[in-house]
Backbone as a printed PyTorch tensor [residue, N CA C, xyz], in Angstrom:
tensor([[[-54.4590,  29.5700,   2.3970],
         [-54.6040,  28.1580,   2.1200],
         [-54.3950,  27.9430,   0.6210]],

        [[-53.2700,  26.7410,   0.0980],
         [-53.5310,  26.7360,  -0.9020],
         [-54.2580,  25.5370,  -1.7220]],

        [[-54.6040,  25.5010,  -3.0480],
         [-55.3000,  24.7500,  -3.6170],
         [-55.2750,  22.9550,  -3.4030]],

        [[-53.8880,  22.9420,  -3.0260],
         [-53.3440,  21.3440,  -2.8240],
         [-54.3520,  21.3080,  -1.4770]],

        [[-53.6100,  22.0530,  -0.3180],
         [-54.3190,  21.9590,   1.2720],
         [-55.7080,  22.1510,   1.0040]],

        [[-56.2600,  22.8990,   0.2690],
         [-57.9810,  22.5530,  -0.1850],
         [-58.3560,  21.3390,  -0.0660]],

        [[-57.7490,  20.8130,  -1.5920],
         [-58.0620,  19.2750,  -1.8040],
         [-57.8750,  18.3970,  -0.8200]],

        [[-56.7060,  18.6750,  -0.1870],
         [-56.5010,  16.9080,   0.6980],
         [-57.7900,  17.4970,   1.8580]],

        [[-58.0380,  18.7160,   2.1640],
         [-59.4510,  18.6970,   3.2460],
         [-60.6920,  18.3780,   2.5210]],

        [[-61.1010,  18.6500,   1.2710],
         [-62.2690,  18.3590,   0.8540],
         [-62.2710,  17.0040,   0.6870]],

        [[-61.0980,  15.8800,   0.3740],
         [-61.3530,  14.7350,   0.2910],
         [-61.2010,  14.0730,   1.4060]],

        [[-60.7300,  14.4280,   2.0850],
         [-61.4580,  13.9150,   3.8920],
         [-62.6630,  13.9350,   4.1140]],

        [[-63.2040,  14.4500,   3.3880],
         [-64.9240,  14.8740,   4.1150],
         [-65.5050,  13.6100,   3.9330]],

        [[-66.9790,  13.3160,   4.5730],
         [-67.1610,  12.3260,   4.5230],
         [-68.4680,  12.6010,   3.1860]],

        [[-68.8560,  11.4910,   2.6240],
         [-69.9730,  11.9120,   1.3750],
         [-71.3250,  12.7740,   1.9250]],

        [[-71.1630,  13.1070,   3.3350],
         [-72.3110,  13.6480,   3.8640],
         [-71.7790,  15.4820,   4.1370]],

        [[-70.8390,  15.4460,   4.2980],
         [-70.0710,  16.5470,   4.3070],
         [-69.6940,  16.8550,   3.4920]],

        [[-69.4970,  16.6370,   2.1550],
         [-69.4270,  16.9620,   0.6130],
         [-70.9150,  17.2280,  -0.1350]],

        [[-71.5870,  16.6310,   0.4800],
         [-73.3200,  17.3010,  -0.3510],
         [-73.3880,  18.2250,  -0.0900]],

        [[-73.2280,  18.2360,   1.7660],
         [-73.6570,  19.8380,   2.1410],
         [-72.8270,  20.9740,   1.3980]],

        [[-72.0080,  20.5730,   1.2190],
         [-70.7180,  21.7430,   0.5790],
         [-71.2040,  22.0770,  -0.7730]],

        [[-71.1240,  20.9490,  -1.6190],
         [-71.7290,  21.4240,  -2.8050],
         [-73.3500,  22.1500,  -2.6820]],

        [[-73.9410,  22.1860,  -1.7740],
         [-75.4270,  22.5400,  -2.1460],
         [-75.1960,  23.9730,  -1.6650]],

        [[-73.8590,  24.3870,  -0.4380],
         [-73.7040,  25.3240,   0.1950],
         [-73.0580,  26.0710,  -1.3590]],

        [[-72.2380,  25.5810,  -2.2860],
         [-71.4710,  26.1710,  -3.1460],
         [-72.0040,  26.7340,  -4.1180]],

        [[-73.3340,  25.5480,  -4.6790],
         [-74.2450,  25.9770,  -5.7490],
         [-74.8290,  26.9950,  -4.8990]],

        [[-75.6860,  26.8930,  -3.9980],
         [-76.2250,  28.3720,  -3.2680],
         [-75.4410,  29.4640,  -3.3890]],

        [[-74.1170,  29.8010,  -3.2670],
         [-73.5630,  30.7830,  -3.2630],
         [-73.4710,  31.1990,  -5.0470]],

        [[-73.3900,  30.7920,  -5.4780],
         [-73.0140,  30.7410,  -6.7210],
         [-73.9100,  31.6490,  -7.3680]],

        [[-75.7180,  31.0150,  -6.7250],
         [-76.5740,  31.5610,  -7.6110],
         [-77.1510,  32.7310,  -6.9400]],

        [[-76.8070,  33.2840,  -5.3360],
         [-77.1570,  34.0930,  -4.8610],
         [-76.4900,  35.3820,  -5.1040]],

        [[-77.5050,  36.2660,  -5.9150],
         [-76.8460,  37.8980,  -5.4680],
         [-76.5160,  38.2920,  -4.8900]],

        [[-75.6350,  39.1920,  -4.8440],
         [-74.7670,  40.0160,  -3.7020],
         [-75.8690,  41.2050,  -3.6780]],

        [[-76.2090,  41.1790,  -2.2500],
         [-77.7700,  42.6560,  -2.3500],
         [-76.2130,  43.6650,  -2.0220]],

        [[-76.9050,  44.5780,  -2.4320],
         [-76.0740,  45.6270,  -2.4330],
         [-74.7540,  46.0970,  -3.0380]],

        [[-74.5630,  44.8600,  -3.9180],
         [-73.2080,  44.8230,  -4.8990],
         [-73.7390,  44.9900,  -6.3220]],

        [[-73.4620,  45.7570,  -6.8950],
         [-73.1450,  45.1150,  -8.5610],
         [-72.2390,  45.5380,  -9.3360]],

        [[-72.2960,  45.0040, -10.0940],
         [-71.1490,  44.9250, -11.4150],
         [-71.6040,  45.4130, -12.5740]],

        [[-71.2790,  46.5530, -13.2040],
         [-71.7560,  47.0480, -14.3740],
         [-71.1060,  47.4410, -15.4220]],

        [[-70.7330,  46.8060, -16.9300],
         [-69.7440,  47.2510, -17.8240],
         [-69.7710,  48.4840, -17.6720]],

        [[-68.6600,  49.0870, -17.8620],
         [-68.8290,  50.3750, -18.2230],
         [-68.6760,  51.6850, -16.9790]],

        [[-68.6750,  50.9650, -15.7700],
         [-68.7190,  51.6270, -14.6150],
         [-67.5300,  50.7290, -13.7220]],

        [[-66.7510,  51.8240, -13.9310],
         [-65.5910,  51.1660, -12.6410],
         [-64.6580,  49.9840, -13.4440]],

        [[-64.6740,  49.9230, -14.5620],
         [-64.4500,  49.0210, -15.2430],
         [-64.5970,  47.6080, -15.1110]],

        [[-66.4740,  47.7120, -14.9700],
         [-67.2230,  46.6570, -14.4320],
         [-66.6120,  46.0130, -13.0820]],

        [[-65.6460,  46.7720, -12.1440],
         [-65.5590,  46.2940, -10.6690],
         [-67.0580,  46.2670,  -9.9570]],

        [[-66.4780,  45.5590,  -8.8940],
         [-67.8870,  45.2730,  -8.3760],
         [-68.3860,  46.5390,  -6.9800]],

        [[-69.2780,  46.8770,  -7.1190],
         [-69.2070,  48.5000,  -6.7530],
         [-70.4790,  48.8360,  -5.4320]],

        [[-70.2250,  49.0910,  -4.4530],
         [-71.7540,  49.3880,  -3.9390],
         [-72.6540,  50.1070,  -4.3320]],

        [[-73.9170,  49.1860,  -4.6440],
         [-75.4160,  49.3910,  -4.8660],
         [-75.4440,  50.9270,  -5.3780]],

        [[-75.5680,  51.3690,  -6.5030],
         [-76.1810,  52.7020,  -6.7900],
         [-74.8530,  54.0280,  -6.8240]],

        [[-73.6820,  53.1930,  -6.6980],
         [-72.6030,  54.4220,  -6.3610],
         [-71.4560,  54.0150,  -7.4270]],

        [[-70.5030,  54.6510,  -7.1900],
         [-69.2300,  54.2130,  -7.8100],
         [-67.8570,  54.2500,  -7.2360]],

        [[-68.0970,  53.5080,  -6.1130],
         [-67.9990,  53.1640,  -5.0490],
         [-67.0850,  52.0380,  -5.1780]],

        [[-66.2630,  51.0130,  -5.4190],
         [-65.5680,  49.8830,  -5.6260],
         [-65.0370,  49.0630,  -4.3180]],

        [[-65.6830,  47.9840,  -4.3060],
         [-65.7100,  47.0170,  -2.7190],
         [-63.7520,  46.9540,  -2.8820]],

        [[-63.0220,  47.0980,  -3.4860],
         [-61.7570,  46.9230,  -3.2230],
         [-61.1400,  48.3470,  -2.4670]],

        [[-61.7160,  49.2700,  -3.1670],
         [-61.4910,  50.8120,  -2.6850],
         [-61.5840,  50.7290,  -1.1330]],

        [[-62.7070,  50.2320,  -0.6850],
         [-63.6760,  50.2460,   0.6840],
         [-61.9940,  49.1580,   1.6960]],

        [[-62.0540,  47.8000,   0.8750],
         [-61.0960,  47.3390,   1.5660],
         [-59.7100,  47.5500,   1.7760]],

        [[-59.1750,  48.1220,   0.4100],
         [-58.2090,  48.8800,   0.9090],
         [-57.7850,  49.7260,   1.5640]],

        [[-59.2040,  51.0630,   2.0350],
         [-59.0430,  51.7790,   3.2920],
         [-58.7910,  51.0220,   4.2900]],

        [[-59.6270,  50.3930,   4.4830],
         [-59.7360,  49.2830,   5.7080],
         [-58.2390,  48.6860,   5.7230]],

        [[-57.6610,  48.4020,   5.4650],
         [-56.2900,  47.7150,   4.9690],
         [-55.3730,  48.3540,   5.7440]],

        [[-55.5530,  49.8060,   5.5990],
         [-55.1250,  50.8320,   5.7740],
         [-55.2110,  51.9280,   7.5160]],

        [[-56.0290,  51.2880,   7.8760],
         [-56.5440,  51.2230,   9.2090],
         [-57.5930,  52.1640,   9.2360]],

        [[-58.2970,  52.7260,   8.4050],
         [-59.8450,  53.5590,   7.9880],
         [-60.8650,  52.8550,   9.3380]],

        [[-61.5520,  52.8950,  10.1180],
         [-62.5790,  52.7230,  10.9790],
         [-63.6400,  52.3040,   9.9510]],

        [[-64.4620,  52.0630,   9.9690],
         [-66.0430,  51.9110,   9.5260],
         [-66.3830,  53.1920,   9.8540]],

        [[-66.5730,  53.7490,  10.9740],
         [-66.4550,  55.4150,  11.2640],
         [-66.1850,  56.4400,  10.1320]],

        [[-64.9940,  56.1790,  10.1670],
         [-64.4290,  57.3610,   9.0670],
         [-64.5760,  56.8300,   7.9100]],

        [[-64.6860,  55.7500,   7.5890],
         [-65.7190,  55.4810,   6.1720],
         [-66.7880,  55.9570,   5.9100]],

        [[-67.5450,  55.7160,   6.8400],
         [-69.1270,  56.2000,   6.3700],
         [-69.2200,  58.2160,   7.0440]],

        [[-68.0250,  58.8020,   7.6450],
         [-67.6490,  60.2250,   7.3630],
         [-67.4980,  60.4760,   6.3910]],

        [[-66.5600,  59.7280,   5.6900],
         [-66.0450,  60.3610,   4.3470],
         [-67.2130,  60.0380,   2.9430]],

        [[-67.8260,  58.9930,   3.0800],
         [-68.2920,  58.8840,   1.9790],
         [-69.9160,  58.4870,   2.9280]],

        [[-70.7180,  60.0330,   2.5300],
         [-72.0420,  60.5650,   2.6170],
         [-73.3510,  59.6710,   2.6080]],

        [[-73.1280,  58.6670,   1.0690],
         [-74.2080,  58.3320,   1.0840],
         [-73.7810,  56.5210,   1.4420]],

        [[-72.8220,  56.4930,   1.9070],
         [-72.7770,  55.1380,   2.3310],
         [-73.3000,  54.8870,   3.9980]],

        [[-73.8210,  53.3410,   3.5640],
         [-74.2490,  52.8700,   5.0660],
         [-73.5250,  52.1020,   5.6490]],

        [[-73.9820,  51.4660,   7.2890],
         [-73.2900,  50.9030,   7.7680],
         [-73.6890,  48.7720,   7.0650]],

        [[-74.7460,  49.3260,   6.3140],
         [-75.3170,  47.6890,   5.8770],
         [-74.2740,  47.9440,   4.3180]],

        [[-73.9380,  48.9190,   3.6670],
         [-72.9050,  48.9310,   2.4240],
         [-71.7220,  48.2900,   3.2100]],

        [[-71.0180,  48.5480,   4.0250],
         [-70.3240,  48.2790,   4.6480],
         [-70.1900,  46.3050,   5.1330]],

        [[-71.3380,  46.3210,   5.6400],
         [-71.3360,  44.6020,   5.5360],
         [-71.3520,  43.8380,   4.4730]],

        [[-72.0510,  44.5930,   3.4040],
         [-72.3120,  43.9590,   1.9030],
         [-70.7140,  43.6800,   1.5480]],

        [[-69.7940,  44.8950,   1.3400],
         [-68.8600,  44.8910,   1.2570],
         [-67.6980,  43.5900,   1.9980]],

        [[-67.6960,  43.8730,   3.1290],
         [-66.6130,  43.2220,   3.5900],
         [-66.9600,  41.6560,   3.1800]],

        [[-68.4270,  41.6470,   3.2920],
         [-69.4840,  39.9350,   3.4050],
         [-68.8390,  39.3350,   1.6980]],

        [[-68.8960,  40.0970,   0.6880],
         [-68.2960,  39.9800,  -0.5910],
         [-67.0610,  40.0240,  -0.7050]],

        [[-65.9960,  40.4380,   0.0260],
         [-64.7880,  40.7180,  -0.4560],
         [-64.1710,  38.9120,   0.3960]],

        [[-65.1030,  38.3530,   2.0110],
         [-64.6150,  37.3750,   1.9560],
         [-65.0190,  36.0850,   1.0850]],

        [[-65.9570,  36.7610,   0.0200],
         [-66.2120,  35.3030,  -0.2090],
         [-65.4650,  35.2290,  -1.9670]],

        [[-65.0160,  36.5430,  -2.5140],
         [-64.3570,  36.3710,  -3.3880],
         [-62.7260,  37.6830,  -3.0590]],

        [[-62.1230,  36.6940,  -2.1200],
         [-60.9160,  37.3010,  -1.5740],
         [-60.0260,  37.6260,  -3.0550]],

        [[-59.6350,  36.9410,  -4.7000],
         [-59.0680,  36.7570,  -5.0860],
         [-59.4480,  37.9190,  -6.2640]],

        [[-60.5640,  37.5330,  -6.2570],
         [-61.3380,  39.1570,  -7.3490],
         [-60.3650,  40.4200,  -6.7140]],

        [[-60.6830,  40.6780,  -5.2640],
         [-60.5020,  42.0170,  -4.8030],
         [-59.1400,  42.3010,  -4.5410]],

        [[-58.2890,  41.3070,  -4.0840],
         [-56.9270,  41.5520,  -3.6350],
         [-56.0460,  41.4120,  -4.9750]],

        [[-56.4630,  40.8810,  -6.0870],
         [-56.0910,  40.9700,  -7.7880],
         [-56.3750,  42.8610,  -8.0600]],

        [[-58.1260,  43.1380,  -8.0270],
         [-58.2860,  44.6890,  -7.9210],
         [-57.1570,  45.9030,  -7.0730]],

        [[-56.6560,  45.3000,  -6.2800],
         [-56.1530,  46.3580,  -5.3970],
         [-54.4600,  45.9090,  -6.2180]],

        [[-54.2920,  44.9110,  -6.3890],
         [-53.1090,  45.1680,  -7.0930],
         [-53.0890,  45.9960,  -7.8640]],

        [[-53.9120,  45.1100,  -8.9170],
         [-54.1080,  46.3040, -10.0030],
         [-53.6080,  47.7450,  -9.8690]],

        [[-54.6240,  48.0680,  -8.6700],
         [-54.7050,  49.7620,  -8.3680],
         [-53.2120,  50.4050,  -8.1830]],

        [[-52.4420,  49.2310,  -7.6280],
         [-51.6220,  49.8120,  -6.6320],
         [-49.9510,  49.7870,  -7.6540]],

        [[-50.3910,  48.6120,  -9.2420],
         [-49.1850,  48.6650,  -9.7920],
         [-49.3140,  49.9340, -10.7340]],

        [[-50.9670,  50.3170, -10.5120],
         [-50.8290,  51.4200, -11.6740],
         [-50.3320,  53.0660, -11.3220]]])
């Protein structure tokens, strides 16, 4: 979807369907990602699962790749199947962070 097709749907909404959005937006905004963080200096501050160095783009690009959730949490020991939701639950709500990251990865 792009930014134009955004707009002409958000200005359809009716003023009752635009509060909720914004209160839904500020909520997201100010809510932590449990099981995500971001730390200078680690991963080059990518956003990483909880306690590892681990990178939610890494995770989706297996997945991309046709990786199971299975053979994810085979290959990498101390991950769970709730890292796993954290993950995917974050990568849809900032699709543009992660699929920018995997470029990245992939022009280097």
């Amino acid at each position: 979807m792009t930014i134009q097709e955004l707009q002409t749907q958000l200005l359809a909404l009716t003023p009752d369907q635009k509060s909720n959005l914004i209160q839904l937006l500020r909520h997201s905004l100010q809510m932590p990602w449990q099981g995500i963080s971001k730390t200078p200096g680690v991963m080059g501050g990518e956003a990483c699962i909880r306690d590892t160095r681990i990178p939610v783009w890494l995770l989706v690009s297996y997945r991309r790749m046709g990786l199971t959730e299975a053979k994810l949490l085979d290959n990498y020991a101390n991950l769970t199947a709730a890292d796993l939701v954290n993950a995917w639950s974050y990568h849809s709500a900032n699709l543009a962070e992660i699929d920018l990251a995997i470029d990245r990865q992939e022009e280097a």
